[in-house]
Each structure stands twice: as C-alpha cells, then as structure tokens.
C-alpha positions in Angstrom: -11.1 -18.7 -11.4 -9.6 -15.4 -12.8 -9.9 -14.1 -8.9 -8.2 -16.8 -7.6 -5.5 -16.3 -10.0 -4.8 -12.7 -8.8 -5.3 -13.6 -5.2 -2.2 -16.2 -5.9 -0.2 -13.1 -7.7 -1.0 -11.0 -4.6 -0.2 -13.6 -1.8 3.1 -14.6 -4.4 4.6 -11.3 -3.8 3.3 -11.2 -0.2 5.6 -13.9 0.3 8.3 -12.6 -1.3 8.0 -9.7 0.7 8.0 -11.6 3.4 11.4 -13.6 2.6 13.4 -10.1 1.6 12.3 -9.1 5.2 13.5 -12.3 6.8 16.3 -12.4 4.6 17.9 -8.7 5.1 16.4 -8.7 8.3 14.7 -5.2 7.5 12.1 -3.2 10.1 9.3 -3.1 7.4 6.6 -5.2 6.7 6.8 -7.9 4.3 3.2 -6.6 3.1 5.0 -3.3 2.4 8.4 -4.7 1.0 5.9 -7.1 -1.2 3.7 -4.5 -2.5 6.6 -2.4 -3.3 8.2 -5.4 -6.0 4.2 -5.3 -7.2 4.5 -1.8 -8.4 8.0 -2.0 -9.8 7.1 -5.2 -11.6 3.7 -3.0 -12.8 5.6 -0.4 -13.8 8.0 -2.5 -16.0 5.6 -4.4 -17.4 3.2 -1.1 -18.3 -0.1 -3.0 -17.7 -2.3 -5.0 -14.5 -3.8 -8.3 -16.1 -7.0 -8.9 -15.9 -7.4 -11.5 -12.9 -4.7 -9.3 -10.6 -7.5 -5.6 -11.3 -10.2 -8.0 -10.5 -8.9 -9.4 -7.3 -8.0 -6.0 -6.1 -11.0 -4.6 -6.7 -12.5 -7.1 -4.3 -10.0 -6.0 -1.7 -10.6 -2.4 -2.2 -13.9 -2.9 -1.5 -13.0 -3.7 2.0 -10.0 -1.8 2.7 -11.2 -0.1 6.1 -10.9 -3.9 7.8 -6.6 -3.3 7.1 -7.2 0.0 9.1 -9.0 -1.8 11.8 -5.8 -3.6 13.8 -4.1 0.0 14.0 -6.8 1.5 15.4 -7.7 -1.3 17.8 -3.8 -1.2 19.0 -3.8 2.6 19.5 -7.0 2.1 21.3 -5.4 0.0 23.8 -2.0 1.8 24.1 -3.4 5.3 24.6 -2.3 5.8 28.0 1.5 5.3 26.4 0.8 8.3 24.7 -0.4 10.4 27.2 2.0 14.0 26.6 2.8 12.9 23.0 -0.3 13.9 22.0 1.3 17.5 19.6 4.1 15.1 18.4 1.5 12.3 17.4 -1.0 15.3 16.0 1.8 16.8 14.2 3.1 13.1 12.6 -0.9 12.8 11.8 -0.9 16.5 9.9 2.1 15.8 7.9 1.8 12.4 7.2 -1.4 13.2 5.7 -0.2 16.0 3.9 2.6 14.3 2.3 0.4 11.6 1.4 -2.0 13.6 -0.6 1.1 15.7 -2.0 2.3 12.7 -3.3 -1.0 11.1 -4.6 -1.8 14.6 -6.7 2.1 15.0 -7.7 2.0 10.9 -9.3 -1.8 11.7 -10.7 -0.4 14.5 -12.6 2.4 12.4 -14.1 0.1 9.5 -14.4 -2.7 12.0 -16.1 0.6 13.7 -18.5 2.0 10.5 -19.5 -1.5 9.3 -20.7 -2.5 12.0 -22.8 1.0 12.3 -24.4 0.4 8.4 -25.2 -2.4 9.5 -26.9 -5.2 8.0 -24.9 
C-alpha cells in the first residue's frame, strides 16, 4: 500500500504538470513541468516520505524503458537528419557535458549542505 501511495503523489503532480501545460499552453512536457513542482515542493519541504522513495526506487529500476521511445523515434527519422549529423554530435557533446557539470556542481552543494547540518 505504501507504493501505491507514492505512485498517486507521482501521477498527482503528473497531472498537474499536465494542466500548467494545457493551461499556459507551454512547449514542454507536462512530465517535465510536473517533475519540476516535485522538486520545488521537495525542496520546501526538506525531506521525500517514505511511500514517494519507495515508489521511485521501483521506477529507477527501470528507467532505460523512458529512453526507449526517443531512441525508437530517432531510429525512424534518421534520414531527416542526414547532414545534421556535427550539429546533432555537437548538441549530444554538450548536452552531456552540461548534464554532468550540473549533477557534480548540485552534489557538491547537496554533499556541503549535509555536513554543515551535521550529518
């Protein structure tokens, strides 16, 4: 039952996500906009309950299936990229970089804040 209760917390701001992107009629996914109010609410509130870490565990566990549409879609729209292929290379390269720039930069704040907590 705990599970359940985080899967309903997760599909909750899904939908919310969902309604601000309907609403304000934004280019970006409700999944995004929704998990973007999860981690401000987190943040404000300083702690994940218990059912929400244990129902996203069991997604973690099979995060490479959300990859699995994008991958699919380039498969069958390669041809659309056919001379693109340094600007899509290039977007890769820095995407990636800034990604792992910004994971290391928020561990290090995450890693400060906790030992100044005194944990």
């Amino acid at each position: 039952m705990p599970m359940l209760r985080g899967f309903l917390v997760l599909v909750l701001f899904f939908i919310l996500g969902e309604s601000v992107r309907l609403l304000l009629a934004l280019p970006v996914s409700g999944g995004v906009l929704g998990m973007v109010v999860i981690t401000f609410t987190l943040m404000l509130k300083g702690n994940v309950s218990d059912d929400l870490a244990r129902a996203s565990q069991g997604l973690i566990s099979v995060l490479v299936l959300l990859i699995m549409p994008g991958v699919v879609g380039v498969f069958f729209t390669a041809n659309q990229f056919s001379g693109q292929w340094l600007a899509v290379a290039a977007a890769l390269l820095v995407g990636t970089f800034l990604s792992v720039l910004t994971t290391l930069l928020l561990m290090k704040v995450v890693t400060k804040r906790g030992v100044s907590d005194g944990e």
